[in-house]
N, C-alpha and C positions, 0 to 999 in steps of 0.2 A: 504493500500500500504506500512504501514511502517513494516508490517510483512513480505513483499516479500522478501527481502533479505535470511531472516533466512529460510522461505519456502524450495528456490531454494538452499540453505547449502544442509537443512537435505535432499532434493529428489539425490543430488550429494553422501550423505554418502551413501544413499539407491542402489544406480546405484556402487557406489565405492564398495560394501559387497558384492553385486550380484555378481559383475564380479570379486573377489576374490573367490567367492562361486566356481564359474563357472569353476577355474582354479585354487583351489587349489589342485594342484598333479604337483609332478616334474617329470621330465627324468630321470632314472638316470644310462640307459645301452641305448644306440643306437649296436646292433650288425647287421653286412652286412656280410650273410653267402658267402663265396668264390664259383665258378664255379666250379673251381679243389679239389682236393687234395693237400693242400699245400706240396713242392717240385714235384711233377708229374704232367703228363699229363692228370691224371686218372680224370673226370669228377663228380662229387658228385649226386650222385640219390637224391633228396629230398624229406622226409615225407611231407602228406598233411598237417602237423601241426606238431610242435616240440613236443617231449614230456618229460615234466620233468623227471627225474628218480634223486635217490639216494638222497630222502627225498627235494627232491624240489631244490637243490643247484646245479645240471645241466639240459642242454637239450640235447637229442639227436635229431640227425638233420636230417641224413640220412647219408648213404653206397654209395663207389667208385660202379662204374660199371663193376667193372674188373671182369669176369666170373670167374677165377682163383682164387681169392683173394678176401678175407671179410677184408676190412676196413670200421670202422665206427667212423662217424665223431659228436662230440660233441663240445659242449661248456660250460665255468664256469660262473654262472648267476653272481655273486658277479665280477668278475674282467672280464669277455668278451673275455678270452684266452680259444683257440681253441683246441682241440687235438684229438688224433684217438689210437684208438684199433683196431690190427689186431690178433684176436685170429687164430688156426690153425685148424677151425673148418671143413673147407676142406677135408686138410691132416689126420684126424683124420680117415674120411671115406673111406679115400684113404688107409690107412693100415689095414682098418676091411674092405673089400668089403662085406665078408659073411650078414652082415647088408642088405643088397642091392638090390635092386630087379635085378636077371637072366638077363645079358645081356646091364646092367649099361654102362659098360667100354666101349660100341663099340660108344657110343655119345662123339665124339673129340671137338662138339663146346659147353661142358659143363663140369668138371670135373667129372665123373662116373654119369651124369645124376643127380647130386646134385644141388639144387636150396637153398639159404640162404631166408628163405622167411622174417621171420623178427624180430629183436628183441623184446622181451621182457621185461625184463628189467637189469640192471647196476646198480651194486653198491659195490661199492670200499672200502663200510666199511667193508661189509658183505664179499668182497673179493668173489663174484658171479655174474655174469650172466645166460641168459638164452635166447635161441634161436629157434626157430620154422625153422625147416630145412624141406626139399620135395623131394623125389625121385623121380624123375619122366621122362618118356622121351615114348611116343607114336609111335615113330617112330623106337624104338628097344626092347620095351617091352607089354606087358600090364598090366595094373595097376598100385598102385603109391604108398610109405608109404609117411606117416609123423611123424619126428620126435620131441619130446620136450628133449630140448638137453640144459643141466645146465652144466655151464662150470666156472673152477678156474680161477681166472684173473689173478694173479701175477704167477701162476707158468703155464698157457697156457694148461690147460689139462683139460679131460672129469671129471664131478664128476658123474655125472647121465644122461642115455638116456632113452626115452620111446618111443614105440611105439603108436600115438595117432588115428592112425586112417590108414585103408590099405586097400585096393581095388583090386581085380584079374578080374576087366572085365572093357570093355570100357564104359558102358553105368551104370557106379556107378554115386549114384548123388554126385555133387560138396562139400565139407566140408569147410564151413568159420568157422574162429577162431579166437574169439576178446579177447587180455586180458585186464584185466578190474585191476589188481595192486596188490601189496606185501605190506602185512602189518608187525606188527613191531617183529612178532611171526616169519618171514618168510615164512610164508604161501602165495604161489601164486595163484591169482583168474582169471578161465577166462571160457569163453564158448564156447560154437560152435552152429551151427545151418546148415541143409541141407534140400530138400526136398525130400519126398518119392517119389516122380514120377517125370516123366518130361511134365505132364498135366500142362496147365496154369495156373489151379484155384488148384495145389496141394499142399497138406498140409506140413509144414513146422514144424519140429520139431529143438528144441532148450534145451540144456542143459549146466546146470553150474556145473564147477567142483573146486576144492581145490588141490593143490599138496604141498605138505612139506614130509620131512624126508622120500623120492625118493617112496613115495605113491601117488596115483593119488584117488581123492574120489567124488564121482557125486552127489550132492547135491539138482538139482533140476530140473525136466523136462517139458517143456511143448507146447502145441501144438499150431499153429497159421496158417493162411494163407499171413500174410503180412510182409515181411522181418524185424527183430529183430538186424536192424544195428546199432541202436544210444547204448548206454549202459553211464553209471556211478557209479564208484566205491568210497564211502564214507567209506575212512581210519577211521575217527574218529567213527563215529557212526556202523561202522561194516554192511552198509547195501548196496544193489548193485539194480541198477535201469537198467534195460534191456529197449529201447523203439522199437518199431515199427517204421515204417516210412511208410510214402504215401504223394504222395501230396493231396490237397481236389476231384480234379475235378475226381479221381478214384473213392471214395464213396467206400474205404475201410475199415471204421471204424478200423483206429488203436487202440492199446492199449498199457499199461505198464505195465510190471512187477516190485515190489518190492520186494524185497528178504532181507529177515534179516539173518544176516551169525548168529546171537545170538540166536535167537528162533527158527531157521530150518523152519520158515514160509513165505510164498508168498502171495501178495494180484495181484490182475488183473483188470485194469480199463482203461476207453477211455481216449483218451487224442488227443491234436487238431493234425494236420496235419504239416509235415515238423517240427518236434519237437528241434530245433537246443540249446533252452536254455531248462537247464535241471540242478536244485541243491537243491542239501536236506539242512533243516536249520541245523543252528548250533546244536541245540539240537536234529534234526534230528526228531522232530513232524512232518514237515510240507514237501512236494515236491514241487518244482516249476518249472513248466513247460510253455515254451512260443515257438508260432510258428513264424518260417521267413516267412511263406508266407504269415497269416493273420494279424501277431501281435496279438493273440488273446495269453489271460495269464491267466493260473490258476492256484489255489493253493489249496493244496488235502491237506487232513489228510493221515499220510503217516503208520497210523492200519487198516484204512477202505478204504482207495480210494476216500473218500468224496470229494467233490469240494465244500473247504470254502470260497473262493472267486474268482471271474476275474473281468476281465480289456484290455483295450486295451494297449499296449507298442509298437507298430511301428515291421517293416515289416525291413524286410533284416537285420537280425541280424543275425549270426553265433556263441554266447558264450553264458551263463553265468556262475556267479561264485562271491563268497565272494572277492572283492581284501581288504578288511580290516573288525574285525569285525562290526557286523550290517549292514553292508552297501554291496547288491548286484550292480554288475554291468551287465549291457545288453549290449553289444557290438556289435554296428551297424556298417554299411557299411560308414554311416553319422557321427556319434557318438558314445560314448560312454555313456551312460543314468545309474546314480546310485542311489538307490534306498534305502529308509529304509526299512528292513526287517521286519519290524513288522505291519506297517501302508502300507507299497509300493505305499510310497508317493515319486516321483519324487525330487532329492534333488539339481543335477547337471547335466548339461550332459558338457563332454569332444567331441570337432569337434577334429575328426579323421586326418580331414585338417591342426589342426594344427601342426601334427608328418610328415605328408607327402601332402606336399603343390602341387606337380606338378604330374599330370596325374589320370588317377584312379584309385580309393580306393575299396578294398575287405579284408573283416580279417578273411577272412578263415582263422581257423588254431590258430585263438588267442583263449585264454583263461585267466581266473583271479582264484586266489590264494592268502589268506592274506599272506602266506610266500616270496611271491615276488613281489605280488599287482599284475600287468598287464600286459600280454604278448601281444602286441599288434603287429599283423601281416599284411602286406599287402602283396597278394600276386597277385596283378597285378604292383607289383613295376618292374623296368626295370635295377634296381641294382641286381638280384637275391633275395636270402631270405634276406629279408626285416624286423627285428623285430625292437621294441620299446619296455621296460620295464618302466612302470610308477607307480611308488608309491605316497599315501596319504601323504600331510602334515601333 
């Protein structure tokens, strides 16, 4: 008994590290995206998730509603000051109609039948953007273009258009087009994918391409039945992760693509259902991928597709992502669960609860990033866009 005192010390230091463990990471950006447009009436569209752009030190948020007018609304990650860009991407169209598909100009509830469909990307060093435009209008023509449309930002003007994709009949299939990011060469990555028929079980093809110095280059094609919506583009290691999606109870045997922009090769392998965490290691050996619906997690060699290990890691997750080296984060609906990267032994988890105490919790839309640690989103918040940035002590 004369040892119980110090017993009951050392089990308090023990309980006092844990809950240090547990909680070390600060706040250190609360931003609350506005309803409007500041000064206007004009109402903000918002992305299903922000996306960094101009090397990780803003977010775009999303675009006014205004059919007439592209303004787009960001914010600076370091100070939380909001601004917008209204390039004259419109007007541009409106003095080249010949661009256009015949009979544009008769649609009054759209500017010549022009759709801003959506940025790309922003950056203010590079003095470029880049924008994904749509002709389109069913009602006064047939068929549709789309354009990839690179625009100067301080002096408001075209540098480059392309024509990516064009249709003369009603029953073309649908063209999605994800981009996947600009590395430091200025080379733009992104894909697309539609399918050949409008059969249920028809096959779906997908291709990746490159744009730099106003050339558009295809790099990689290939075919699948099951929608090729998740993707990942890994700046550092030049490599780009295409996923599948399904949930289980279809019994579609998804899969993944990896693609190395370095060696012009692809590998193809299964991977679980509802694929929502998805990140290459640092050194870009390894892929790691985990499902929200089962929590099931595995970790592939990323020359072969080998699966070197799994694990269970919990269910309703929406990210992951490095927020500091060695240390991934899993981003629950509950938590936040951080992970060593080598062992993917559980090290902390961060309650979600504690950034947003009242009503319920969803982080669609977050992700983690060592260059800013943790964007942490709720988007069933009743403030509007609802972010949290948190970084490691």
């Amino acid at each position: 008994m004369k040892n119980f005192p110090y017993l009951i010390l050392i089990v308090l230091i023990i309980i006092s590290g844990s809950y240090n463990n547990l909680f070390s990471q600060k706040l250190v950006r609360e931003i609350l995206g506005p309803k409007n447009l500041p000064g206007t009436s004009e109402e903000i569209s918002y992305e299903s998730s922000a996306d960094p752009m101009e090397d990780n030190s803003i977010l775009y948020l999303g675009r006014g509603n205004d059919p007439f007018k592209v303004n787009l609304f960001f914010v600076e990650i370091q100070s939380g000051d909001f601004f917008q860009y209204t390039p004259s991407v419109l007007e541009y169209f409106d003095t080249n109609k010949e661009l256009l598909k015949p009979g544009s100009e008769l649609n009054k509830n759209r500017k010549n039948s022009v759709y801003f469909e959506k940025l790309l990307y922003f950056d203010r060093k590079l003095n470029q953007a880049m924008f994904l435009v749509k002709n389109s209008a069913s009602k006064y023509f047939v068929g549709s273009k789309t354009f990839l449309v690179v625009w100067d930002i301080q002096e408001d003007k075209l540098i480059d258009i392309q024509i990516i994709d064009e249709t003369n009949t009603k029953s073309s299939p649908m063209l999605f087009f994800k981009p996947l990011g600009l590395d430091s060469d200025s080379t733009f990555y992104y894909y697309t994918f539609q399918t050949i028929s409008k059969e249920k079980d028809a096959d779906i093809i997908t291709e990746i391409f490159q744009y730099n110095s106003k050339k558009i280059e295809s790099l990689h094609k290939f075919q699948t039945k099951v929608y090729p919506s998740h993707f990942l583009y890994d700046n550092k290691n030049q490599k780009i992760l295409i996923l599948e999606y399904s949930e289980s109870y279809k019994k579609e045997n998804p899969h993944a693509v990896s693609y190395d922009i370095k060696t012009k090769s692809a590998i193809r392998f299964p991977i679980p259902s509802v694929p929502y965490g998805d990140i290459y290691s640092q050194d870009g050996k390894r892929i790691f991928i985990a499902s929200a619906e089962t929590g099931e997690f595995k970790i592939y060699d990323s020359e072969t597709g080998k699966v070197l290990s799994s694990k269970k890691v919990g269910t309703y997750g929406h990210a992951m992502g490095y927020w500091k080296d060695n240390e991934i984060a899993w981003i629950r609906n509950s938590g936040i669960h951080i992970y060593d990267d080598k062992t993917f032994k559980q090290k902390k988890v961060i309650p979600t609860r504690k950034y947003f105490p009242k009503g319920p919790v969803n982080v669609q839309g977050s992700m983690a990033d060592p260059s800013f640690g943790i964007l942490l989103r709720n988007s069933f918040s009743d403030k509007g866009e609802d972010y949290r940035i948190l970084q490691a002590e």
